[in-house]
C-alpha positions as CSV (number, residue, x, y, z in Angstrom):
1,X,0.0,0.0,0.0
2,X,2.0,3.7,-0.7
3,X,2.0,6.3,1.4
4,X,-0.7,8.0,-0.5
5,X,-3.3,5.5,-0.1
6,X,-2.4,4.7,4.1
7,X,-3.4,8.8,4.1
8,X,-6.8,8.1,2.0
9,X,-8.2,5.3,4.3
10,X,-6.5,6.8,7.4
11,X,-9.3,7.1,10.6
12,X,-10.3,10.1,11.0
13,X,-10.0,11.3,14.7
14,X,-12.5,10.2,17.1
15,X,-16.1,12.1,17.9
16,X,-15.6,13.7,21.3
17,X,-18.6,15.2,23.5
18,X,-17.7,18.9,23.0
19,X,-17.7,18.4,19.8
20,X,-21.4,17.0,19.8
21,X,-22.5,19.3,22.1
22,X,-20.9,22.5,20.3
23,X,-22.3,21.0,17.2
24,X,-26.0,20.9,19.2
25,X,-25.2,24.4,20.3
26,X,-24.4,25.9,16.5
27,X,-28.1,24.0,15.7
28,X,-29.8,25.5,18.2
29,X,-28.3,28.6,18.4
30,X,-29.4,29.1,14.3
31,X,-32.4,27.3,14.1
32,X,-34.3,26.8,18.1
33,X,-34.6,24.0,19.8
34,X,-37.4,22.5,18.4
35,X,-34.9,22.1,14.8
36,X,-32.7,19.6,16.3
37,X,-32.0,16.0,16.1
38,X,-29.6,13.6,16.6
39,X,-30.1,13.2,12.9
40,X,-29.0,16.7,12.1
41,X,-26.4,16.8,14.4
42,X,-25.5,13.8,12.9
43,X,-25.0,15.3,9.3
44,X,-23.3,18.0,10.5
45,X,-20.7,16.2,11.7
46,X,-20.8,13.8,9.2
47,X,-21.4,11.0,11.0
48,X,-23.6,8.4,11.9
49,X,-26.4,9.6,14.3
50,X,-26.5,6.4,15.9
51,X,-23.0,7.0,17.1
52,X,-23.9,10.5,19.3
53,X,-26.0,8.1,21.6
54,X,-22.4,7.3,23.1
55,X,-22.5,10.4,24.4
56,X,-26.5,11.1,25.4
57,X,-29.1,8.8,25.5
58,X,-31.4,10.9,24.1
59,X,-31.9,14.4,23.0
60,X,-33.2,15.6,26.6
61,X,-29.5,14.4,27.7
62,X,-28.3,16.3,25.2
63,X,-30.1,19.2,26.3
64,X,-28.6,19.1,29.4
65,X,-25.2,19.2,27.7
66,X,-25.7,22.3,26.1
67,X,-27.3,23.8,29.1
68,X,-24.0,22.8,31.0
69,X,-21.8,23.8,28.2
70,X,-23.3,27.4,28.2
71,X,-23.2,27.6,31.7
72,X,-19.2,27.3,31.2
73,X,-19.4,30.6,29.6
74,X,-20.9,32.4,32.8
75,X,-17.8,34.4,34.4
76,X,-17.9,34.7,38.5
77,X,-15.5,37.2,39.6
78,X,-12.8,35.2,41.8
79,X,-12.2,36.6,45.5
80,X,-11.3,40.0,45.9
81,X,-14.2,42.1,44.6
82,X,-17.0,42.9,47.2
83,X,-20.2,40.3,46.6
84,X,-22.1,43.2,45.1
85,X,-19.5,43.3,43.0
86,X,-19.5,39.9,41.9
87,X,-23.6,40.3,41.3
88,X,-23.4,42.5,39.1
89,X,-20.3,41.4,37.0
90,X,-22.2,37.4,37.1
91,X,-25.6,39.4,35.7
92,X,-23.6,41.2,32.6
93,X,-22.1,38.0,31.9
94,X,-25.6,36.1,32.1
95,X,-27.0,38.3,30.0
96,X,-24.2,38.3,27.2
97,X,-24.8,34.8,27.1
98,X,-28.7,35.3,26.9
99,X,-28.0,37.6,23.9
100,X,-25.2,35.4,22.3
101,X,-27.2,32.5,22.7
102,X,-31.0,33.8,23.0
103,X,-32.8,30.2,21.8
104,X,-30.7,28.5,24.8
105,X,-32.3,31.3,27.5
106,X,-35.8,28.8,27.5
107,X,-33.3,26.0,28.6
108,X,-31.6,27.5,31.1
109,X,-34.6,28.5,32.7
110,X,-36.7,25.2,32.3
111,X,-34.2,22.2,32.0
112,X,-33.6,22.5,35.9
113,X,-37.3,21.4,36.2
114,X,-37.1,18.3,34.4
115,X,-33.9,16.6,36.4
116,X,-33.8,16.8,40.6
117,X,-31.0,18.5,41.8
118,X,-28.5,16.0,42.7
119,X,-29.3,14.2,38.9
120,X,-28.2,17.5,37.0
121,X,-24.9,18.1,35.2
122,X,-21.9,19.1,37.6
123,X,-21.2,21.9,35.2
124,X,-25.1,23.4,35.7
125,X,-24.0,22.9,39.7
126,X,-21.0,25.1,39.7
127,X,-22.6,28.7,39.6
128,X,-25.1,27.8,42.9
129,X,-22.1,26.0,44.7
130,X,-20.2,29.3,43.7
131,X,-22.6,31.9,44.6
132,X,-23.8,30.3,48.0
133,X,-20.5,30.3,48.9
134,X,-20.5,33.9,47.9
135,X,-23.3,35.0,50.0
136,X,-22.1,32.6,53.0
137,X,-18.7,34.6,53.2
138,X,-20.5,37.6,52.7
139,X,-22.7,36.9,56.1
140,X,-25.8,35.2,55.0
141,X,-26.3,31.7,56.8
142,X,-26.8,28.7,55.1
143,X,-30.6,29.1,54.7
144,X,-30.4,32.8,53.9
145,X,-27.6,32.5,51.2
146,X,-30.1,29.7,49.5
147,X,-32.9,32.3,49.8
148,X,-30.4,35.0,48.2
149,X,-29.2,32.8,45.3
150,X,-32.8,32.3,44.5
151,X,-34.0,35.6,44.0
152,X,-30.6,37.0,42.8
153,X,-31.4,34.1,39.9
154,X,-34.7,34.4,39.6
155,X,-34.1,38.5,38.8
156,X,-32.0,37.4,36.0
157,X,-34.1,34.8,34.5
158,X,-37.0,37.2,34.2
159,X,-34.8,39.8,32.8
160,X,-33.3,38.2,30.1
161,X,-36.8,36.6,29.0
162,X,-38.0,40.2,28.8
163,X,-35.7,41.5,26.8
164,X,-35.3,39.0,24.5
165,X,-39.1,39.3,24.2
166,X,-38.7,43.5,23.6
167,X,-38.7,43.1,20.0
168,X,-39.1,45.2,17.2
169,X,-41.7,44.7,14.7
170,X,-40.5,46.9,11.9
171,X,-37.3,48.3,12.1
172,X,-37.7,50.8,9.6
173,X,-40.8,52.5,10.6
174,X,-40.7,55.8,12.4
175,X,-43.5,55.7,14.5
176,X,-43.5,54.1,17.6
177,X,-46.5,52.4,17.8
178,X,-46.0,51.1,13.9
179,X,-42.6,50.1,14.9
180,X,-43.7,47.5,17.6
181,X,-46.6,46.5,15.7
182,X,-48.9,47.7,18.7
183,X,-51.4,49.5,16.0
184,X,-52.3,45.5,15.7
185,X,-54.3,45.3,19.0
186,X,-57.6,46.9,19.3
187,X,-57.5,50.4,21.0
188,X,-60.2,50.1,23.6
189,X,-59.2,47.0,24.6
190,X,-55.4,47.7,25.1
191,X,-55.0,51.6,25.7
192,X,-52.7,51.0,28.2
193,X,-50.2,49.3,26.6
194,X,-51.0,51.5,23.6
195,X,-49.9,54.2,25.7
196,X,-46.7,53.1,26.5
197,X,-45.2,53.0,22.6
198,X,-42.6,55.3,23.4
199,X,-41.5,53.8,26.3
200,X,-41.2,50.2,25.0
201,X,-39.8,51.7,22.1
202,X,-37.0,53.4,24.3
203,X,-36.4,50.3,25.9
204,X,-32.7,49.6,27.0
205,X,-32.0,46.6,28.7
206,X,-28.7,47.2,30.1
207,X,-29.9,50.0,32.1
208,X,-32.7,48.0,32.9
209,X,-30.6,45.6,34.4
210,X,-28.8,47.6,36.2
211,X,-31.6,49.4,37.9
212,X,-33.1,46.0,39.0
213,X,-29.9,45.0,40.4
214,X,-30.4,47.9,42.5
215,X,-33.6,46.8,43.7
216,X,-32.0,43.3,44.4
217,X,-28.7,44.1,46.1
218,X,-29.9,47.0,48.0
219,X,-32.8,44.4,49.5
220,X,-30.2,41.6,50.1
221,X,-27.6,44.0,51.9
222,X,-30.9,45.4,54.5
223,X,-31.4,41.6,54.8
224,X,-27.7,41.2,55.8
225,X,-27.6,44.3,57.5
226,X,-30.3,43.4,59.6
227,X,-28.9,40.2,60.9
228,X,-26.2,42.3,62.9
């Protein structure tokens, strides 16, 4: 056999996880969850579908791998930065990766209700185990830095599903209320949210954010405050 031909049937390296799960990532990040398949994944890697079960069992596995590989993206400030510090650098870095990746945001917020805690990827686990031990060294107790993590994460969540929901019906048009497509509802039975064109239209979500965290830090420190 000559050198040439050892190079034509040469193996080509092996599938690894990350590279399914990046794949599933790319799929989802252009085309929603609902587009993917082990079949798709499958062609885009051009391999045999059958050969990704190695590596999930199914595509709610898989779900979870991408979940937990986006997750790896979120950037906790290390030790030295005050914990309302560290809030508000985590929440920027959540919502770049709600912007980067906004058809993985519906995951991140419901793939922690299909799996019981202890059953969910280590990777998913890190940020809690990281910010409760955040709000533990900053004075919360146990149960208190579990209540803090909750609504510090739940602020988030919300956050990123409403901005990602703020969107604009027709770039090009002048008028506010063309622009988001509110002329569609009927006047008397919406003249609220009529009303508010400009304001939704004015929408900015990183100052949003960062008002909110003002709301939710400044209530966490007078919970810590109060406890001494």
């Amino acid at each position: 056999m000559t050198a040439d031909t050892q190079g034509r049937v040469r193996r080509r390296p092996a599938l690894t996880r990350h590279e399914v799960l990046t794949t599933a990532l790319r799929l989802i990040d252009a085309d929603g969850v609902e587009a993917l398949s082990m079949r798709r994944i499958g062609k885009a890697l051009d391999r045999d579908p059958m050969r990704l079960y190695r590596f999930a069992s199914g595509k709610e596995e898989l779900l979870d791998g991408v979940v937990e590989l986006v997750l790896a993206e979120l950037r906790i400030p290390a030790a030295g930065a005050s914990w309302e510090e560290v809030l508000r650098h985590t929440a920027h870095s959540f919502r770049d990766i709600a912007l980067t990746h906004p058809h993985v945001v519906p995951l991140l917020v419901t793939r922690p209700l299909a799996t019981p805690l202890a059953l969910r990827p280590l990777g998913t686990l890190r940020p809690l185990e990281r910010l409760l031990e955040l709000f533990i060294d900053a004075g919360f107790d146990a149960r208190g830095a579990l209540h803090a993590y909750r609504l510090y994460l739940g602020f988030l969540q919300g956050h990123v599903l409403n901005e990602l929901q703020e969107r604009v019906h027709d770039p090009d048009e002048t008028d506010d209320l063309l622009r988001l497509g509110l002329h569609r509802l009927p006047a008397r039975e919406f003249p609220r949210i009529r009303s508010l064109a400009a304001e939704l239209a004015a929408y900015d979500g990183l100052e949003e954010l960062e008002e909110g965290l003002d709301v939710v830090i400044g209530g966490l420190r007078r919970q810590l405050d109060s406890r001494t």
